[in-house]
C-alpha positions in Angstrom: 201.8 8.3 167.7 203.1 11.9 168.0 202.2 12.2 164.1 198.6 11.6 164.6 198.7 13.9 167.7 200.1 16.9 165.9 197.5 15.8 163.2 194.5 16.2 165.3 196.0 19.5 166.8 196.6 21.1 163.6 193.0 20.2 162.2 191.6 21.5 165.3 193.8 24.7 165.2 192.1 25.2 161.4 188.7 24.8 162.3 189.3 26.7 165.2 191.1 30.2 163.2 188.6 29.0 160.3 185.1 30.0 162.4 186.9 32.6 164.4 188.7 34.3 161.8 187.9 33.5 158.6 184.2 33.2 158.9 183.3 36.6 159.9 185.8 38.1 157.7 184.0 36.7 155.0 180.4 37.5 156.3 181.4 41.4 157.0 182.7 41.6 153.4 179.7 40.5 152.4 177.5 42.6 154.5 179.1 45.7 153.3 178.8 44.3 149.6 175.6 44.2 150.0 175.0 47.9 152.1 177.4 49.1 148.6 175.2 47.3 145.9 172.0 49.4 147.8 173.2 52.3 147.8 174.3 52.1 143.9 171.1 50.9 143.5 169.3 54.0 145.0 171.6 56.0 143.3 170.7 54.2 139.7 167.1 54.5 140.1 167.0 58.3 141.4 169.2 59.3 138.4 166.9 57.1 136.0 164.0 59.4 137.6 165.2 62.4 137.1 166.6 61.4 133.7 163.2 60.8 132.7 161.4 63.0 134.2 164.1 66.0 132.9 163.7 64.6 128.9 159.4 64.6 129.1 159.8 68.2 129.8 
């Protein structure tokens, strides 16, 4: 009985660090990914315009 007590304690502990913890770990890594990959992206395309427009003259 104290087996499937400790179970059910341990699975809720999990779930419990897992959408506390883990969760929005993972979605703040993401979101500053994603703010990164903009920004190199802005970067690539003003670079790629002034490339271009540098080499027409």
């Amino acid at each position: 009985m104290s087996r499937v007590v400790m179970l059910v304690l341990g699975a809720i502990l999990g779930l419990f660090v897992l959408f506390t913890f883990l969760l929005p770990l993972l979605a703040g890594l993401i979101k500053i990914a994603l703010i990164i990959g903009v920004v190199a992206l802005i970067v690539f395309v003003a670079v790629t315009v002034v490339g271009k427009s540098r080499s027409s003259q």
